[in-house]
PyMOL Python script that loads the backbone (N, CA, C, O; Angstrom):
from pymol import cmd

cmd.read_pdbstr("""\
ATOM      1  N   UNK A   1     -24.466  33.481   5.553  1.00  0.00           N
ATOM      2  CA  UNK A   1     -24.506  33.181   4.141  1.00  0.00           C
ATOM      3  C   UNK A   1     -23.115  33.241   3.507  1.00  0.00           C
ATOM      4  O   UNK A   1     -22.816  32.309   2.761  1.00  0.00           O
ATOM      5  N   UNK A   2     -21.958  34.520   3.771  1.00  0.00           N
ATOM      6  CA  UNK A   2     -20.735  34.164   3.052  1.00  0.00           C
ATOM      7  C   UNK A   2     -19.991  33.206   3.427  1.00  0.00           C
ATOM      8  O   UNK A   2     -19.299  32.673   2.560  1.00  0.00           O
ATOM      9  N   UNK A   3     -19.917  32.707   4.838  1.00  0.00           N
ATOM     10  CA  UNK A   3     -18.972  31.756   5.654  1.00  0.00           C
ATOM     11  C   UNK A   3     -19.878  30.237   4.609  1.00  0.00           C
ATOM     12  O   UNK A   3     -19.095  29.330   4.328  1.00  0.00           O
ATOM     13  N   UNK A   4     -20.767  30.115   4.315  1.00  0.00           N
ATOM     14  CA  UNK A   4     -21.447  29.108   3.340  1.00  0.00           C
ATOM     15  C   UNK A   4     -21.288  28.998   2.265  1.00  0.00           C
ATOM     16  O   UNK A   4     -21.311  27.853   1.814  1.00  0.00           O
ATOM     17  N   UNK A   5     -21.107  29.873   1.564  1.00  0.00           N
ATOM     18  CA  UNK A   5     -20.492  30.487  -0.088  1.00  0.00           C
ATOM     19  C   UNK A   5     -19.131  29.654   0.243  1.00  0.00           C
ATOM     20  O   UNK A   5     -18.907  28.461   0.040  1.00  0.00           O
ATOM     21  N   UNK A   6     -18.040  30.950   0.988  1.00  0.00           N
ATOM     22  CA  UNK A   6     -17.074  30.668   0.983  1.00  0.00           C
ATOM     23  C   UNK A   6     -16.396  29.013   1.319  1.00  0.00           C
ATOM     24  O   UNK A   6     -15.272  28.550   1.123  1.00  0.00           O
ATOM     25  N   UNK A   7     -17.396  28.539   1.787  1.00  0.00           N
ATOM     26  CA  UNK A   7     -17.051  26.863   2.422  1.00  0.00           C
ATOM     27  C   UNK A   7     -17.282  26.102   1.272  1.00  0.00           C
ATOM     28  O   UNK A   7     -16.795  24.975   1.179  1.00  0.00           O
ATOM     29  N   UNK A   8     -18.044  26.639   0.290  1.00  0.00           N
ATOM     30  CA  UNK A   8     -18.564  25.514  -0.581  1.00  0.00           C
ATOM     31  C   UNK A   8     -17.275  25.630  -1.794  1.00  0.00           C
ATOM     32  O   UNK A   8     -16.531  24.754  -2.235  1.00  0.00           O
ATOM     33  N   UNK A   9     -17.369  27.056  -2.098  1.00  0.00           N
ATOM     34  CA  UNK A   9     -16.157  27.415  -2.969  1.00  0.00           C
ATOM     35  C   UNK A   9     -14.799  26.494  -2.854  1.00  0.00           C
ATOM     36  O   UNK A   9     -14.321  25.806  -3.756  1.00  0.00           O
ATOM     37  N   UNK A  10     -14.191  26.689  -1.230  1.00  0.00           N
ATOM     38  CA  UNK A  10     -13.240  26.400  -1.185  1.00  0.00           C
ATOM     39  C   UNK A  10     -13.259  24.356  -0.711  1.00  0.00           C
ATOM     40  O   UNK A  10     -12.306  23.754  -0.216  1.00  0.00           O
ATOM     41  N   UNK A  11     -14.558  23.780  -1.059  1.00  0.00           N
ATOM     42  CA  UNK A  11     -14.598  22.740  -1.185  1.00  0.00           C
ATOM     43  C   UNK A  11     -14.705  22.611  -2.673  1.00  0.00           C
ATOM     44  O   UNK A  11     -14.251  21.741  -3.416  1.00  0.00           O
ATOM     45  N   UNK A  12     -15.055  23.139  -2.801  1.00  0.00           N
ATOM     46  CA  UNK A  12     -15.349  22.392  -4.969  1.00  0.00           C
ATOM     47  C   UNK A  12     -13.289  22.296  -5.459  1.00  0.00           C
ATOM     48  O   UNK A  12     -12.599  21.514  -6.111  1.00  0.00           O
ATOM     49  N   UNK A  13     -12.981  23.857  -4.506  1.00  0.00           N
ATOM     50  CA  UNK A  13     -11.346  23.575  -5.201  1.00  0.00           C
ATOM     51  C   UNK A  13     -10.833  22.515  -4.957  1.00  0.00           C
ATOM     52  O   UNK A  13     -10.482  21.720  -5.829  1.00  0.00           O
ATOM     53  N   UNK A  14     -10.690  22.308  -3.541  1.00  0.00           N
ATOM     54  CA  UNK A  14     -10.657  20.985  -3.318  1.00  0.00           C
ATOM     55  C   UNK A  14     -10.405  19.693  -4.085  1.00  0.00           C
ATOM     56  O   UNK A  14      -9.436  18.970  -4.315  1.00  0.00           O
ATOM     57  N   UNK A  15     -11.915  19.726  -4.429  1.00  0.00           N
ATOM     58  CA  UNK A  15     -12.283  18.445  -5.005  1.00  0.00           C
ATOM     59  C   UNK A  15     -11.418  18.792  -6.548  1.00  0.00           C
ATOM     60  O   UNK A  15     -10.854  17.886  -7.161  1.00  0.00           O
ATOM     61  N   UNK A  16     -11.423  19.941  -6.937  1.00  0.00           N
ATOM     62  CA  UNK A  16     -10.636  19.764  -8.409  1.00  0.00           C
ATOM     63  C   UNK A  16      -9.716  19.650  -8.302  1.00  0.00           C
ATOM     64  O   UNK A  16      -9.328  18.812  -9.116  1.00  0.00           O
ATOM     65  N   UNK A  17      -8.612  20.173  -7.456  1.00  0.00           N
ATOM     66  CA  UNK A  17      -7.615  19.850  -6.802  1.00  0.00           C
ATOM     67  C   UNK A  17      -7.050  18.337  -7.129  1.00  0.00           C
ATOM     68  O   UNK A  17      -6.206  17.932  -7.929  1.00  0.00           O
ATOM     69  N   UNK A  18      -7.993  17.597  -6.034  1.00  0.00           N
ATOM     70  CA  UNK A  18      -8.103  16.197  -5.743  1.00  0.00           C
ATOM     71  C   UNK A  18      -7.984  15.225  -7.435  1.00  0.00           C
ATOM     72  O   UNK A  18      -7.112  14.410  -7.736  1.00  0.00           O
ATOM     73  N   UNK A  19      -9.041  15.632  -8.190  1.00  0.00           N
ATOM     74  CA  UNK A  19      -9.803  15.313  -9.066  1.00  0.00           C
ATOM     75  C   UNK A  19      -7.968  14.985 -10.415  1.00  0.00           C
ATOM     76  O   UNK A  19      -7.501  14.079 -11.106  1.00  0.00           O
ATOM     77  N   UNK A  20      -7.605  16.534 -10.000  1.00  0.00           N
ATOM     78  CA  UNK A  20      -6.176  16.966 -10.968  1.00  0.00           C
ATOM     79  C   UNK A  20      -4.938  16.448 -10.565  1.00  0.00           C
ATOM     80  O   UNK A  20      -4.001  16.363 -11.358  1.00  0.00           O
ATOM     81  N   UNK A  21      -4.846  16.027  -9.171  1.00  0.00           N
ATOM     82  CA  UNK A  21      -3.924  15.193  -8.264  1.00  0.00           C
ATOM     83  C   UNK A  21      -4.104  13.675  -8.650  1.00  0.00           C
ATOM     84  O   UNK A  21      -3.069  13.014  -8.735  1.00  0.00           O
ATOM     85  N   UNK A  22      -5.393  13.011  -8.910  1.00  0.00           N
ATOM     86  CA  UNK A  22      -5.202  12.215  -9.519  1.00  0.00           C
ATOM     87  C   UNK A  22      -5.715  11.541 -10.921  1.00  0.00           C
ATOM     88  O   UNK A  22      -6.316  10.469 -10.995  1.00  0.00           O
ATOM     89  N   UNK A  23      -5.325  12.461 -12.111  1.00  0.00           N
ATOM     90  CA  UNK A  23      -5.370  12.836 -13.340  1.00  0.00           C
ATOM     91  C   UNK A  23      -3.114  12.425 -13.496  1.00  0.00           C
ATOM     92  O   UNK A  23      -2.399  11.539 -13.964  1.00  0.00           O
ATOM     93  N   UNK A  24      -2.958  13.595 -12.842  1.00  0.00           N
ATOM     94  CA  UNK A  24      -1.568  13.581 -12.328  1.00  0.00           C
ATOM     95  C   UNK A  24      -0.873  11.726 -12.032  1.00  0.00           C
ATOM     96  O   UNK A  24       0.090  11.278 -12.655  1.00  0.00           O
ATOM     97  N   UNK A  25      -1.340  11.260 -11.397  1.00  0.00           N
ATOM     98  CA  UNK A  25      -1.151  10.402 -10.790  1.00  0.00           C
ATOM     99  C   UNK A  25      -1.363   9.284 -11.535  1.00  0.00           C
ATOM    100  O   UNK A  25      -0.393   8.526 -11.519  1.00  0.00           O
ATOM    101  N   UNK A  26      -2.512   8.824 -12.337  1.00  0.00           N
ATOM    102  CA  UNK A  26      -2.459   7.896 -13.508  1.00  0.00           C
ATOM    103  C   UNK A  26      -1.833   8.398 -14.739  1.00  0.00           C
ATOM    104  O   UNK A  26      -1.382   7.544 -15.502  1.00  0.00           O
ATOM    105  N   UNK A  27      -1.705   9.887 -15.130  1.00  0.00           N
ATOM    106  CA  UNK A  27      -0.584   9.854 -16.131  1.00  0.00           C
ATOM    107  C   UNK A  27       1.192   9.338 -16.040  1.00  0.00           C
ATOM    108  O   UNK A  27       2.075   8.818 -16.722  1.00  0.00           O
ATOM    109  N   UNK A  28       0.905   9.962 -14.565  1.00  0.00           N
ATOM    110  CA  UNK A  28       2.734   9.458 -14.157  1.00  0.00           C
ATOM    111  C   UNK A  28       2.626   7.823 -14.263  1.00  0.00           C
ATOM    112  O   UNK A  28       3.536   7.262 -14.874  1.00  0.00           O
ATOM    113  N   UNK A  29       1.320   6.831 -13.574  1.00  0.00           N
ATOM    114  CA  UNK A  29       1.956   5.907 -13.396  1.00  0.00           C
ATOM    115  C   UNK A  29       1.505   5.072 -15.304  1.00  0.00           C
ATOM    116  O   UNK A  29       1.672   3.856 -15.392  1.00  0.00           O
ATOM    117  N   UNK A  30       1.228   5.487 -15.993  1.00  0.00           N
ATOM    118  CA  UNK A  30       1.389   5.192 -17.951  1.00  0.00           C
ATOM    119  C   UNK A  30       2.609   5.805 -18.209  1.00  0.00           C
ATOM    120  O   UNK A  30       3.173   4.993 -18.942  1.00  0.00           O
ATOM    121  N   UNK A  31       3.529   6.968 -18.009  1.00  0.00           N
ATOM    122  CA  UNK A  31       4.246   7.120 -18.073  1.00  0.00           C
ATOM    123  C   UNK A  31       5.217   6.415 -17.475  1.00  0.00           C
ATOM    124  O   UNK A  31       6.268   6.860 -17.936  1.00  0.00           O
ATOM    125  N   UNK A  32       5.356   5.912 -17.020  1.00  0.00           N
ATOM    126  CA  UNK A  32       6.085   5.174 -16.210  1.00  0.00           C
ATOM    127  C   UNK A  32       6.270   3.645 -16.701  1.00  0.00           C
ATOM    128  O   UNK A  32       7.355   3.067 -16.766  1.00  0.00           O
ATOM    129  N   UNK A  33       4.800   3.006 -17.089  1.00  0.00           N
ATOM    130  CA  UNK A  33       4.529   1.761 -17.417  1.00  0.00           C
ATOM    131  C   UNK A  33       5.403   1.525 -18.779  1.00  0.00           C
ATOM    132  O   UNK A  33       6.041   0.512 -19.066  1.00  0.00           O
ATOM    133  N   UNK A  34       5.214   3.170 -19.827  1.00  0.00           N
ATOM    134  CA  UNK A  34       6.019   3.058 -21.145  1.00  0.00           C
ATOM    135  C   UNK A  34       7.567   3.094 -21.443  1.00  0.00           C
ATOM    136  O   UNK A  34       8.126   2.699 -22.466  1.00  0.00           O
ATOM    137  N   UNK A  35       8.094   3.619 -20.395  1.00  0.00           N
ATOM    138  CA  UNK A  35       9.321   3.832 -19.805  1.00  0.00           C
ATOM    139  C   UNK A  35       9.680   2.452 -19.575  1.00  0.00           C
ATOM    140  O   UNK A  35      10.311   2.121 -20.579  1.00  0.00           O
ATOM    141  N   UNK A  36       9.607   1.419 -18.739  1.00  0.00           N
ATOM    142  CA  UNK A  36       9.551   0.190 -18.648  1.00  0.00           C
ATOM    143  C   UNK A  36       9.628  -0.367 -19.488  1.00  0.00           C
ATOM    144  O   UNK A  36      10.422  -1.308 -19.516  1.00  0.00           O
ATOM    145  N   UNK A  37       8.915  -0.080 -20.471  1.00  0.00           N
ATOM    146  CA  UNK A  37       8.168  -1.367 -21.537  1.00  0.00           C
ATOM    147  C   UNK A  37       9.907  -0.630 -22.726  1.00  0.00           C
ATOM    148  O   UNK A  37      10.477  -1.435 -23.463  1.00  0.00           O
ATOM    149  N   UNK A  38      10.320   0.601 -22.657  1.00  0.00           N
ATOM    150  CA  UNK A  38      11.288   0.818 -23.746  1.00  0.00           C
ATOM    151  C   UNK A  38      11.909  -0.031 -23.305  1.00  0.00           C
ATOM    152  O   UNK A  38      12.190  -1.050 -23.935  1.00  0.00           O
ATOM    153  N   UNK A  39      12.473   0.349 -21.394  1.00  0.00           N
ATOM    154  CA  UNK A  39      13.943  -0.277 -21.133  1.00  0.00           C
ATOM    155  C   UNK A  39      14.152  -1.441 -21.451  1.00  0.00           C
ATOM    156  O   UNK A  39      15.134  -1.964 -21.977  1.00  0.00           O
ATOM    157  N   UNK A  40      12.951  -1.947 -21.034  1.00  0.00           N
ATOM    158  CA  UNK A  40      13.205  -3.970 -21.414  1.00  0.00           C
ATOM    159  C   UNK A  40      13.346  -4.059 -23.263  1.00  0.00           C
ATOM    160  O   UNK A  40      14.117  -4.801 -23.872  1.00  0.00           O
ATOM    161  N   UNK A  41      12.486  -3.199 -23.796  1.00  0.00           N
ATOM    162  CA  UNK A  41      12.693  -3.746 -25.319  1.00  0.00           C
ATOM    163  C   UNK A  41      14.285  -2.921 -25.176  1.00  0.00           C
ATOM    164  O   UNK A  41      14.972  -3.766 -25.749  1.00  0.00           O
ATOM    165  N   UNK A  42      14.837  -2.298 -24.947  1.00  0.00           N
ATOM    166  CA  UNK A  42      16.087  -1.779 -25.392  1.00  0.00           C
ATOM    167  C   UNK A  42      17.280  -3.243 -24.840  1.00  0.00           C
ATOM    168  O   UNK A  42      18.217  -3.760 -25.449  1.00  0.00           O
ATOM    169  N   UNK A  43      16.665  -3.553 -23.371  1.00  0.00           N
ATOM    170  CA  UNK A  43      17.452  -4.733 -23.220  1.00  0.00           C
ATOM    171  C   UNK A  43      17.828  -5.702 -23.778  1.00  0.00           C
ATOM    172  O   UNK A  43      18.895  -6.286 -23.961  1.00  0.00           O
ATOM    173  N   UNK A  44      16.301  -5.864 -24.163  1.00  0.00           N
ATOM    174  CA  UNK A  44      16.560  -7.759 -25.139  1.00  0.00           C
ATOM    175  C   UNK A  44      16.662  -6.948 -26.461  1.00  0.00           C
ATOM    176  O   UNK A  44      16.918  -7.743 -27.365  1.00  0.00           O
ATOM    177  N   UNK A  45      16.591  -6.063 -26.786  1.00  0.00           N
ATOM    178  CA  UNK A  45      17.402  -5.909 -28.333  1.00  0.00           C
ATOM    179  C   UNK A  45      18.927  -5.760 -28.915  1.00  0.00           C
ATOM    180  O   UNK A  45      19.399  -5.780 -30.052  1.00  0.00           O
ATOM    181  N   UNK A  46      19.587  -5.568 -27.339  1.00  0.00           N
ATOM    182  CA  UNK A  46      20.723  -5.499 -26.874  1.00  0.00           C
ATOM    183  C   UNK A  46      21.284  -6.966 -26.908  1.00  0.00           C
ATOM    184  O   UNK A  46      22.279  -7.503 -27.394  1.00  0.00           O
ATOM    185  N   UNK A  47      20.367  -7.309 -26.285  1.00  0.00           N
ATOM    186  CA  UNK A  47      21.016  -9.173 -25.872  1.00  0.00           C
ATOM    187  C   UNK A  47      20.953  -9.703 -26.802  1.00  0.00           C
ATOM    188  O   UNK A  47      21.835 -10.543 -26.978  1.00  0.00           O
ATOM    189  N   UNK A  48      19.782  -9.505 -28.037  1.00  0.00           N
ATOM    190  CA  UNK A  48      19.343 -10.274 -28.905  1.00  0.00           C
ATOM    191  C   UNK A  48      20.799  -9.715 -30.350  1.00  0.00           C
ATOM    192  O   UNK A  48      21.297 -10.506 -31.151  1.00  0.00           O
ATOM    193  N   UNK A  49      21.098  -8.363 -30.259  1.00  0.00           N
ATOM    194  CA  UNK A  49      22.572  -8.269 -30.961  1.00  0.00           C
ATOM    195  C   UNK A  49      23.427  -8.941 -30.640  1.00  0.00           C
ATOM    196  O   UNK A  49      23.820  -9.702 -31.525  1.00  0.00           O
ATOM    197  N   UNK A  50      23.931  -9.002 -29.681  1.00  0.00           N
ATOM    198  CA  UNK A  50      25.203  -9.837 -28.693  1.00  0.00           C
ATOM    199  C   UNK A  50      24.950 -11.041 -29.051  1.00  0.00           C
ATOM    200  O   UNK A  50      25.868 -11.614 -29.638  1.00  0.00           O
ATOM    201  N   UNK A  51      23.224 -12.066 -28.753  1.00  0.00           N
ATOM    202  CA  UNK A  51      23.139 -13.355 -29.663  1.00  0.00           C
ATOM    203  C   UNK A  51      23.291 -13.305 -31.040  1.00  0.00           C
ATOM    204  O   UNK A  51      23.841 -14.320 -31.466  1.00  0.00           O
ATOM    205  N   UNK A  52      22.944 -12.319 -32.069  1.00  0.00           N
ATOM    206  CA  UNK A  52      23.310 -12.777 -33.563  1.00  0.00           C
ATOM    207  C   UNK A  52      24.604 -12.376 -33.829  1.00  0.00           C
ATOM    208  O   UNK A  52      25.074 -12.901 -34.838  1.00  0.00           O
ATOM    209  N   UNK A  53      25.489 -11.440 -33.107  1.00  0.00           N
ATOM    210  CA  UNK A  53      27.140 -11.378 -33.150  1.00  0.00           C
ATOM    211  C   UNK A  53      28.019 -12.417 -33.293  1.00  0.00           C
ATOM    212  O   UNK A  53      28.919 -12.656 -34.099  1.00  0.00           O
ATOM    213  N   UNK A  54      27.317 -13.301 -31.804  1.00  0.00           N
ATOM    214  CA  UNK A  54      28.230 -14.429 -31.232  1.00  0.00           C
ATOM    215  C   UNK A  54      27.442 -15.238 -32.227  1.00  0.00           C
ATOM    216  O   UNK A  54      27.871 -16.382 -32.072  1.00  0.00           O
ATOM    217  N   UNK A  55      26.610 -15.257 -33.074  1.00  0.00           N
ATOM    218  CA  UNK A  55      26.207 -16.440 -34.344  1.00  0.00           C
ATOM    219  C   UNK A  55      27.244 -16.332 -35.075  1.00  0.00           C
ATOM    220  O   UNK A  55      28.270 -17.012 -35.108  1.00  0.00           O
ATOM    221  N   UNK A  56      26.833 -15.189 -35.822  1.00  0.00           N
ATOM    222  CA  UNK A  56      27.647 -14.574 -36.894  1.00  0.00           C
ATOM    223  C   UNK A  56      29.210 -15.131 -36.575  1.00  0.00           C
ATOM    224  O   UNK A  56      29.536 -16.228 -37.028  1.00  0.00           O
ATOM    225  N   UNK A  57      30.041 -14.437 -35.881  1.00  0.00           N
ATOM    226  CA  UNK A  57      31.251 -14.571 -35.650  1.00  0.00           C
ATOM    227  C   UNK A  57      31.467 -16.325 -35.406  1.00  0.00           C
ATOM    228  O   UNK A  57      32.631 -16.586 -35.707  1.00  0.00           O
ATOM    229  N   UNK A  58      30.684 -17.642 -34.942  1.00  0.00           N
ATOM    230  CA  UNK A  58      30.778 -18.775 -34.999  1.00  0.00           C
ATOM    231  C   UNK A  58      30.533 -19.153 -36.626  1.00  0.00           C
ATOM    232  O   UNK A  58      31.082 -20.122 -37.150  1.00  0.00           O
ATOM    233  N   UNK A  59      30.048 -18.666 -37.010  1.00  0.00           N
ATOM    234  CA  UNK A  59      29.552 -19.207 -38.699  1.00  0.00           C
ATOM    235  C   UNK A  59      30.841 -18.724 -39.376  1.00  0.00           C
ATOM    236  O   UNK A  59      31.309 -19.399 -40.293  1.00  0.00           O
ATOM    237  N   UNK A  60      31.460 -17.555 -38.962  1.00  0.00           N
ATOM    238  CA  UNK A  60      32.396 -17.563 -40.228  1.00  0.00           C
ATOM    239  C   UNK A  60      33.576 -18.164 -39.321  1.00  0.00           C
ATOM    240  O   UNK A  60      34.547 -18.442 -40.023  1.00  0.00           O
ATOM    241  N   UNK A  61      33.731 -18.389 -38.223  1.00  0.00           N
ATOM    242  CA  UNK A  61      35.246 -18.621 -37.792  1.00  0.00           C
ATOM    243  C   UNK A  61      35.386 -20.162 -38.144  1.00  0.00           C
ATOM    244  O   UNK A  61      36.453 -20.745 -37.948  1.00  0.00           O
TER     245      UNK A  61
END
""", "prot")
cmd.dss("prot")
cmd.show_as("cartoon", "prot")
cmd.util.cbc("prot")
cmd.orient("prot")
């Protein structure tokens, strides 16, 4: 009876374990997805300055 207890116990951890491993695992990969989604908006907001600069500076020269 304890070797049965003890087997079931240390299967349920397991599974929460498992369960929290991948909890873990779809937060990292949204974290990750939003991280992405800044760099590119930081990119083209970058590029998109550099295009209204090089406007700007053609309009008045």
């Amino acid at each position: 009876m304890r070797w049965g207890r003890k087997v079931k116990q240390q299967r349920e951890r397991l599974e929460e374990v498992e369960a929290a491993l991948a909890e873990e695992k779809e937060r990292e990969r949204r974290v990750d997805a939003v991280a992405s989604r800044i760099e590119t908006s930081r990119h083209r907001n970058h590029f998109g300055e550099a295009i209204e600069t090089a406007m700007g500076k053609r309009r008045h020269a």
